[in-house]
Each structure stands twice: as C-alpha cells, then as structure tokens.
N, C-alpha and C positions, 0 to 999 in steps of 0.2 A: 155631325161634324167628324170629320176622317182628323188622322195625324197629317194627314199633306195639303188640307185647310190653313194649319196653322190655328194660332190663338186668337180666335175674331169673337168668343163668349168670353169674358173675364170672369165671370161668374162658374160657368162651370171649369170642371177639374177632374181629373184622375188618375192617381199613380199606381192605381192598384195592377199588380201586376199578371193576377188571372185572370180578370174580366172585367165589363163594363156596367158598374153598377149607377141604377141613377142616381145624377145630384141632392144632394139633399138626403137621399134616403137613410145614412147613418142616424142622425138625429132623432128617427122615429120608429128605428127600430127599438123595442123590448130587451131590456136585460133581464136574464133568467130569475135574479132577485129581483122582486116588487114592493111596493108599498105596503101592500097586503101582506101579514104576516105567513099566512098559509096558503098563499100564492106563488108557483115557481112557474117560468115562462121555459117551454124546449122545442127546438125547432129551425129549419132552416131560416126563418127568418129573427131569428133573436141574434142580439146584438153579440159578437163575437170576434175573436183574431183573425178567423179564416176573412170575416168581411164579405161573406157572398153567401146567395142562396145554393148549398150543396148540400149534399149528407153529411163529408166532412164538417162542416158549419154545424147542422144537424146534431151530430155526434158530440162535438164542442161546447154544445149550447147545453145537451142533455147531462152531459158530465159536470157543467156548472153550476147547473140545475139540481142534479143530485147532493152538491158541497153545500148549495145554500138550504136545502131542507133537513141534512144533517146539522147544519151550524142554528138553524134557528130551533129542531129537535136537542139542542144541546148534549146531539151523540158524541160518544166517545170513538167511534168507529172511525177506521181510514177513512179519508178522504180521497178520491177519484182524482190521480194523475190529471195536469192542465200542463200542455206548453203552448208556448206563444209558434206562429208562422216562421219558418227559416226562410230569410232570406240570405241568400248565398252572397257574400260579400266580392264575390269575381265578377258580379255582373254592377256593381257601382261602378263602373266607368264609363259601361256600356252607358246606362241610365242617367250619368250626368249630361254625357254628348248629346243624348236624346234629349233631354232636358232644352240643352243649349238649342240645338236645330229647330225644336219646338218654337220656342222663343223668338227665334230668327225668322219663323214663319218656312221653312224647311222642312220636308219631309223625313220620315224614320228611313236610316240607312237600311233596313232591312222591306221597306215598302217597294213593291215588285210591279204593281198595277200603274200605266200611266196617270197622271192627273188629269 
C-alpha cells in the first residue's frame, strides 16, 4: 500500500519517519535486557529508539546492552551515554497535514508519481 491508496488496512500503520518497518514487528523484537540474568541481546534487530534494522539501531542496542551487563554485574563503572531519536519539531506540521490527507484518502503533498 503507497500513501496515495489512502487508508483501506486499518490494521496496518506507520509513522515512522525513516522507513518502512513491518506491522507488527515491534512487539517481537528483543530488548537488550532478558530474562536471563546473564543474557544481553545487541544488534540491529533488538528493540530500540532508532526503531529500524541499521547500524545506528545496532550501535543503540550495543550500548544498552552494555548498561544492562554493568547493572546486573553490579559495577560501579560509567554507564554508556543513551539518547532517544530527535525529532525536529519544524516538521509537526508538515506531519499533521499528512496525517489529515491520509485520512482523507489523499495523497502526500510531496508524492510526484501519478496514481
């Protein structure tokens, strides 16, 4: 389904804003802490901010990865710098209208290709 479909899955969704991940797939990805006490998960596919299989994501995963095997080694050692995704607050407007045109069954003002 393109954006100039329109909303005909109610089920599926995506706001993400660098790619298109499949439905669902949050829920089943891994977070770097586990059950297992001496189990850490890293890797592009562990559950993280970035939200996508990259290196970035990668990178994310390994650095939360490394917090949770100091915190259950009960080191005293820094913890590995974590930020969350920036999103630039200049583009919420753009992303409401889109929002709304979606909705409308309207294509993205930025879609170039006929329908």
């Amino acid at each position: 389904m393109t954006a100039a479909d329109g909303p005909t899955v109610e089920s599926s969704a995506n706001d993400e804003p660098l790619m298109v991940n499949t439905v669902g797939s949050w829920q089943n990805r891994p977070s770097a802490r586990t059950r297992i006490p001496n189990l850490f998960m890293a890797g592009d596919y562990v559950r993280t901010h970035v939200d996508l299989a990259t290196m970035e994501g990668a990178n994310e995963s390994g650095r939360a990865a490394v917090n949770a095997l100091l915190d259950a080694a009960g080191s005293p050692a820094e913890r590995v710098p974590m930020w969350e995704l920036y999103q630039p607050p200049e583009l919420d407007g753009l992303k409401m209208l889109d929002a709304q045109r979606y909705r409308s069954g309207l294509p993205n003002l930025f879609d170039t290709l006929p329908g």
